[in-house]
KOLTIDO-876448 format. One record per residue (C-alpha): x, y, z; residue in one letter; residue number from 0. Coordinates in Angstrom, 1 decimal. Each point is the difference from the previous one (the first is absolute). Example, Ala and Ser with C-alpha at 12.3 -4.5 7.8 and 13.67 -1.06 7.14 Angstrom:
2
+--------+--------+--------+------+------+
|     c1 |     c2 |     c3 | bake | rogu |
+--------+--------+--------+------+------+
|   12.3 |   -4.5 |    7.8 |    A |    0 |
|    1.4 |    3.4 |   -0.7 |    S |    1 |
+--------+--------+--------+------+------+
***
This chain:
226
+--------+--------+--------+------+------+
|     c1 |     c2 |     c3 | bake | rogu |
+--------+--------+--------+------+------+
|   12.7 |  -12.0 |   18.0 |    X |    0 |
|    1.4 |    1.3 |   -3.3 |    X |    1 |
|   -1.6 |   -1.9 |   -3.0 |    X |    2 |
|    1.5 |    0.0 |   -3.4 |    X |    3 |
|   -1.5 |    1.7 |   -3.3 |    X |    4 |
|    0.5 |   -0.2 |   -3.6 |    X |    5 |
|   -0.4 |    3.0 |   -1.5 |    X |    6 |
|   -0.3 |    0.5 |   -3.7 |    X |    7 |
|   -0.7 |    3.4 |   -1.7 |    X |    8 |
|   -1.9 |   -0.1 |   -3.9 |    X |    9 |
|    0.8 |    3.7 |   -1.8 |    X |   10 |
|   -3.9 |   -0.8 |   -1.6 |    X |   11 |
|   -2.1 |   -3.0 |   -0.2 |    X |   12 |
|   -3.5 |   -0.1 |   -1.3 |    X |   13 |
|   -2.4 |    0.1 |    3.1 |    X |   14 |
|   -1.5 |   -3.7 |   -1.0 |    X |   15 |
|    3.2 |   -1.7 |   -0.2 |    X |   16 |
|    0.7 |    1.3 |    3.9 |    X |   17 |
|   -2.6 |   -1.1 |    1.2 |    X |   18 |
|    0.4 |   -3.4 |   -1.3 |    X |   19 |
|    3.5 |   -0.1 |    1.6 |    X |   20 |
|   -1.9 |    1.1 |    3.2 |    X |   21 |
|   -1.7 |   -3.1 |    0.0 |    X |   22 |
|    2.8 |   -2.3 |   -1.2 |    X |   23 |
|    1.7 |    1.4 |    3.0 |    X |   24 |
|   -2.8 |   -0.5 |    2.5 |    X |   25 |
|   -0.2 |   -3.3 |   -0.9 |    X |   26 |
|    3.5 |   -0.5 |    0.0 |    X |   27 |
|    0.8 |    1.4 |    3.2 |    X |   28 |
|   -2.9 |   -1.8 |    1.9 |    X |   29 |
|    1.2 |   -3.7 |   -1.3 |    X |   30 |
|    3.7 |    0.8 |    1.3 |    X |   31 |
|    1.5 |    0.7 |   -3.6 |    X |   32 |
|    0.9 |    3.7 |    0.1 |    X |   33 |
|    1.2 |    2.1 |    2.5 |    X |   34 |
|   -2.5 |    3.0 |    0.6 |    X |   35 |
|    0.7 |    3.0 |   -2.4 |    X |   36 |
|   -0.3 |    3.7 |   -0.9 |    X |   37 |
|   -0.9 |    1.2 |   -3.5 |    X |   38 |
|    0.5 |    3.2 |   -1.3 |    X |   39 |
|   -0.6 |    1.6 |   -3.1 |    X |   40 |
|   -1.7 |    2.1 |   -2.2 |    X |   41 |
|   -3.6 |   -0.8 |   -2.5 |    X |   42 |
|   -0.8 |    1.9 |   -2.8 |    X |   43 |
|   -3.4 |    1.8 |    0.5 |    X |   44 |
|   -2.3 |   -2.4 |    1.6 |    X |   45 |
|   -3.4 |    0.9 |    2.3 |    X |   46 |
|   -0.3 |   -2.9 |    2.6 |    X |   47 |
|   -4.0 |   -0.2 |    1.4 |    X |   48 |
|    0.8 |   -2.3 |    3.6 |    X |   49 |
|   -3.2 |   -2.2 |    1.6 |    X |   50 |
|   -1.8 |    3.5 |    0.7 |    X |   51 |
|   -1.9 |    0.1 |   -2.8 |    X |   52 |
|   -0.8 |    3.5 |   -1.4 |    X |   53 |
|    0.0 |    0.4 |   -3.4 |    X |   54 |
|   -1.2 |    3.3 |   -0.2 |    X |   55 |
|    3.7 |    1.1 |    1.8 |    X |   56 |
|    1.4 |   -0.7 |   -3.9 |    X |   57 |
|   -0.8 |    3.0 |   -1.8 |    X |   58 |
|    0.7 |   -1.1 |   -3.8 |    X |   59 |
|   -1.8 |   -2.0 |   -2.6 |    X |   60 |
|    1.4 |   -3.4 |   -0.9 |    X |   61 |
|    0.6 |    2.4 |   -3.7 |    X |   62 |
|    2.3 |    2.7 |    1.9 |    X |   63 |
|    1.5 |   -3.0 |    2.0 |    X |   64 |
|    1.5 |   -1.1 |   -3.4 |    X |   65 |
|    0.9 |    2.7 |   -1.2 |    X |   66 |
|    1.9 |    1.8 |    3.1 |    X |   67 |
|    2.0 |   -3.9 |    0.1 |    X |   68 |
|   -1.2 |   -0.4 |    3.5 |    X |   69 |
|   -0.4 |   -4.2 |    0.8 |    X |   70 |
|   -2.8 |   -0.8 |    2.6 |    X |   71 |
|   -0.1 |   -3.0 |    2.8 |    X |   72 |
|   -2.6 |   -0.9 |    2.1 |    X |   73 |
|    2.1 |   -1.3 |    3.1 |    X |   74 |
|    0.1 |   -2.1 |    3.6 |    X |   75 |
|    1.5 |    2.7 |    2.1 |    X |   76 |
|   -2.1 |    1.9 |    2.2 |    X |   77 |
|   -0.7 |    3.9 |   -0.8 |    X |   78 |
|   -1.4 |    1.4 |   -2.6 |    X |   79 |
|    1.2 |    1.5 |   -3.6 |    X |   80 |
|    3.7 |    1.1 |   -0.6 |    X |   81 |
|    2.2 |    1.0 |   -2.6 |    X |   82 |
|    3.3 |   -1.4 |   -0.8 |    X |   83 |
|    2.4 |    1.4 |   -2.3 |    X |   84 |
|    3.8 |    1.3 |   -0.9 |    X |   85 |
|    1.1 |    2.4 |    3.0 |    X |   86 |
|   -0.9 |   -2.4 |    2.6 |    X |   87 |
|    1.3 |   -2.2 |    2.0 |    X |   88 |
|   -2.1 |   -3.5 |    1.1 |    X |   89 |
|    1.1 |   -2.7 |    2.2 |    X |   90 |
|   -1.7 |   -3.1 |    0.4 |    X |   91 |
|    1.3 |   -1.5 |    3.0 |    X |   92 |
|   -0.5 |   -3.6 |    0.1 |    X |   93 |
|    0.5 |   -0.6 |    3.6 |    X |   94 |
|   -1.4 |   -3.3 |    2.6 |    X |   95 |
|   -1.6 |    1.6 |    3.0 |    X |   96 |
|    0.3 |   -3.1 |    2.1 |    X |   97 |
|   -1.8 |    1.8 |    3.1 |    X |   98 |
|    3.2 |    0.3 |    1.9 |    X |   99 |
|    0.3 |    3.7 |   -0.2 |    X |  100 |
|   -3.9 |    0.5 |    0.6 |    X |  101 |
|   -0.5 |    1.9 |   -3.1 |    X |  102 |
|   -3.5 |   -0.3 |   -1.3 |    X |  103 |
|   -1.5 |    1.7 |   -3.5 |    X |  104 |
|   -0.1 |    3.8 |    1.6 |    X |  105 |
|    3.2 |   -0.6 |    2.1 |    X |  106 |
|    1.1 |   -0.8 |   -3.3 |    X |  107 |
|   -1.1 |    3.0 |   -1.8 |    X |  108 |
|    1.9 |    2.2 |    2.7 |    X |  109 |
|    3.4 |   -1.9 |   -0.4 |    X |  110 |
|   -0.2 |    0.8 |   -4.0 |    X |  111 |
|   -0.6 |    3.4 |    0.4 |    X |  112 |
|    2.6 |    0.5 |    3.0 |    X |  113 |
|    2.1 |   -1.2 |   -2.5 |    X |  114 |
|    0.0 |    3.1 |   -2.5 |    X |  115 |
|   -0.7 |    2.4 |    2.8 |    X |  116 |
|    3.2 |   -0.6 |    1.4 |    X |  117 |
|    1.6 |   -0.1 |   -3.3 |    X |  118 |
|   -1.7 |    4.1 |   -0.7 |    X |  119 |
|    1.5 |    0.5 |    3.4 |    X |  120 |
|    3.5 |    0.1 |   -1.7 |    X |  121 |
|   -0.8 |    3.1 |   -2.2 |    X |  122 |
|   -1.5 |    2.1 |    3.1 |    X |  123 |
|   -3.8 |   -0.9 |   -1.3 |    X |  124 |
|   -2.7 |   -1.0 |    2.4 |    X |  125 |
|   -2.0 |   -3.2 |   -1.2 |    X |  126 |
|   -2.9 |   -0.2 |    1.7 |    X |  127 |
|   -3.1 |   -2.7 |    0.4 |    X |  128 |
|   -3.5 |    1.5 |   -0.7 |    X |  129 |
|   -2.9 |   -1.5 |    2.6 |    X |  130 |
|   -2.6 |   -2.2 |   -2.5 |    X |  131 |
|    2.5 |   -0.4 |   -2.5 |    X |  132 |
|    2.9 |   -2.4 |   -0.6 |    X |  133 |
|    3.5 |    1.6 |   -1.8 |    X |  134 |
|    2.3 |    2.6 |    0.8 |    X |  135 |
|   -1.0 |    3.4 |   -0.2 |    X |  136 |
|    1.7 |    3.6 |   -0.3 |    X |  137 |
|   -2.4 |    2.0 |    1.3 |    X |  138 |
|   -3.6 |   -0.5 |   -2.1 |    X |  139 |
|    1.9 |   -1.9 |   -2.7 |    X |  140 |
|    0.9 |   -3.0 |   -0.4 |    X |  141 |
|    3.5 |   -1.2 |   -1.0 |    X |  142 |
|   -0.1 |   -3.7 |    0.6 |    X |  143 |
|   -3.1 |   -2.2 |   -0.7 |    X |  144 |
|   -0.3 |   -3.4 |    2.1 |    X |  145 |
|   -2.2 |   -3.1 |   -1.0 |    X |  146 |
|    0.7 |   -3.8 |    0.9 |    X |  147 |
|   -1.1 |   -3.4 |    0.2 |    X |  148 |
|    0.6 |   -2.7 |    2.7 |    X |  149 |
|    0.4 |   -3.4 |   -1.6 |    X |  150 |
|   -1.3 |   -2.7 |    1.9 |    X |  151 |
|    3.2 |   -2.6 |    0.7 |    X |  152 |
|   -0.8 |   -3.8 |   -0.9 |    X |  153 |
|    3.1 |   -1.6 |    1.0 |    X |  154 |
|    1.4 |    2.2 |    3.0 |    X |  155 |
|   -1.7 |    2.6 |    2.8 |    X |  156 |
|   -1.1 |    2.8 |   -1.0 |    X |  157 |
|   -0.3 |    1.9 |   -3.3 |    X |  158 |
|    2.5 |    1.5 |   -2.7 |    X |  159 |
|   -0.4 |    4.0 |   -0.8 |    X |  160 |
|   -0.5 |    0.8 |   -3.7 |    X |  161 |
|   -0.3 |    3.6 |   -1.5 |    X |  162 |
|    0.8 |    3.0 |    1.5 |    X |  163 |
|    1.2 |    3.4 |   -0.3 |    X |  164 |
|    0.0 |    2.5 |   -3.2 |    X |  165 |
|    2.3 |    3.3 |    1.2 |    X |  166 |
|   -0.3 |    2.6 |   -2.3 |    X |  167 |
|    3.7 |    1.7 |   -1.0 |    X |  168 |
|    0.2 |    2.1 |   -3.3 |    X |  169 |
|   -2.1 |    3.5 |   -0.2 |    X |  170 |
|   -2.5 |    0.2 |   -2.2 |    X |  171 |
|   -1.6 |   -3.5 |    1.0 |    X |  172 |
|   -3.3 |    1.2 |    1.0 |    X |  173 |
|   -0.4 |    1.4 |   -3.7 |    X |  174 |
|    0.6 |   -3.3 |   -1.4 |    X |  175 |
|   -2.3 |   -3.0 |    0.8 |    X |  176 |
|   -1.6 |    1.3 |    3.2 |    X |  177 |
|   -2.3 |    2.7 |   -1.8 |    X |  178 |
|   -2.3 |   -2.6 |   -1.6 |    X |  179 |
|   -0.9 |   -1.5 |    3.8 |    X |  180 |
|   -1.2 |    0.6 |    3.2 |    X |  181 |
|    3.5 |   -1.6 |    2.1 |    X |  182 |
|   -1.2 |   -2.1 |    2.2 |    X |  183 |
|   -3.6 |    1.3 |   -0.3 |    X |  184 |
|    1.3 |    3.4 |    2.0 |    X |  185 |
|   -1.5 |    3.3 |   -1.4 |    X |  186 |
|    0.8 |    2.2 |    2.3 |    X |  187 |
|    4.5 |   -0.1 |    0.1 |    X |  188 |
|    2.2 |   -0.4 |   -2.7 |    X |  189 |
|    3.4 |   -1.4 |   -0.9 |    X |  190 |
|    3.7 |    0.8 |    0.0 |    X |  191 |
|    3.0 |   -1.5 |   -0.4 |    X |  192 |
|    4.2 |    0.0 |    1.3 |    X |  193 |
|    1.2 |    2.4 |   -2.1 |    X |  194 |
|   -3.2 |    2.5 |    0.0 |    X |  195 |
|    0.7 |    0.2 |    4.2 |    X |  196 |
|    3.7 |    0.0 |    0.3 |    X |  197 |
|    0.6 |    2.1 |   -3.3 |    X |  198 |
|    2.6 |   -2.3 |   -0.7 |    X |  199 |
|    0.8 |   -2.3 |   -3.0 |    X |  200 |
|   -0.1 |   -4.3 |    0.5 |    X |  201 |
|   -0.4 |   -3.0 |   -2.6 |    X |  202 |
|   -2.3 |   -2.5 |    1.3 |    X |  203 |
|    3.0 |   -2.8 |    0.2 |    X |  204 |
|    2.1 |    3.0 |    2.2 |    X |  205 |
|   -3.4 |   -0.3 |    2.5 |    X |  206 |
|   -0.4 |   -4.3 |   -0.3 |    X |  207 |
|    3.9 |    0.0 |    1.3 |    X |  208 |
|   -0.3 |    2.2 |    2.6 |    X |  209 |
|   -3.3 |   -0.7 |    1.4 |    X |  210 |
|    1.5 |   -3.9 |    0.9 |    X |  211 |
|    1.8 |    0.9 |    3.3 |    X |  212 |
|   -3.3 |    1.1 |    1.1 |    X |  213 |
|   -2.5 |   -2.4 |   -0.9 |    X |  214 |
|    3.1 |   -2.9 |    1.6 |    X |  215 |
|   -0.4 |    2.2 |    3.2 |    X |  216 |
|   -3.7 |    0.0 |    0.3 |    X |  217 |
|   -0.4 |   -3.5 |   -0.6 |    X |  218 |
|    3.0 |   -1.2 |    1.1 |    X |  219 |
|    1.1 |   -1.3 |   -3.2 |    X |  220 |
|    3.7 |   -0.3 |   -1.9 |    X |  221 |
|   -0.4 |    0.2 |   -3.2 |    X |  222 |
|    2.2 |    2.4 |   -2.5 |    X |  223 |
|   -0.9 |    1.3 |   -3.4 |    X |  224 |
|    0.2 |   -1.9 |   -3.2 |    X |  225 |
+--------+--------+--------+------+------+
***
């Protein structure tokens, strides 16, 4: 069965003021007060450390933090640190996973990432998974980093999805805010982005229309862009 989805897009929105939404939204959707959603948008540069715990993955001093403008969270989602910033495109979908489609956390995991793969499909690229690792991959780099949390459900079966997805869309991204961390605690492959594999030009709004049709077909969703 196709369920419905509001889906709102926010040009930039400071990373704390998201994820206070998230919750709002969680809480919402659980008590029967919102219908389940799909948020997408821009932060300004952010790093995001999820409950694996490994400081020494940030690379600056509180000092250089300041003074590059880079904001810092200590999160709920699972993974480990990330950076956010203009160029990329997050989603947060805010979704109940009632148990009916037998998804659990990793079946989970797969869905979001099927969801961009087939999206590279449409400009002949080959999105990949990489064994170990969660995110969509382009050979040894990563375009599309992946971190979530299940939220336990108090008045309903189940739980409500929060976080999600951070694709990577201008070039020159990995010279930005990704130089001053270890993504994802991962040393040995880098980063890339949309434009740096299919040569071609997008805005990050261009990408949050167009990746809809696909993330509605995945998870059987209708939703359009707003």
């Amino acid at each position: 069965m196709t369920k419905s989805l509001q889906i709102r897009y926010f040009p930039m929105m400071e990373y704390g003021e998201a994820w206070e939404m998230q919750k709002m939204l969680v809480k919402a959707i659980d008590e029967g007060q919102q219908q389940e959603h799909l948020l997408l948008l821009q932060h300004p540069p952010t790093y995001t450390i999820g409950s694996q715990r490994h400081p020494e993955h940030l690379l600056l001093s509180s000092k250089e933090l300041q003074e590059q403008g880079i904001a810092l969270f200590e999160i709920d989602r699972g993974g480990d640190i990330t950076y956010h910033g203009p160029g990329q495109l997050v989603g947060y979908p805010l979704l109940w996973l009632d148990g009916t489609k037998g998804l659990d956390l990793h079946g989970y995991l797969r869905e979001l990432e099927q969801v961009i793969i087939n999206y590279l499909r449409l400009f002949g690229v080959d999105g990949s998974r990489k064994p170990k690792y969660t995110g969509v991959w382009i050979g040894d780099t990563k375009i599309a980093a992946i971190g979530v949390k299940f939220n336990k459900c108090r008045h309903r079966k189940g739980f409500i999805a929060s976080h999600g997805f951070a694709f990577n869309i201008k070039a020159g991204i990995q010279a930005d805010g990704f130089q001053g961390i270890i993504p994802c605690g991962i040393e040995q492959y880098g980063v890339t982005s949309l434009e740096d594999v299919t040569g071609l030009p997008f805005t990050v709004e261009q990408v949050s229309r167009d990746i809809v049709p696909y993330f509605n077909e995945v998870f059987s969703m209708y939703g359009s862009w707003s």
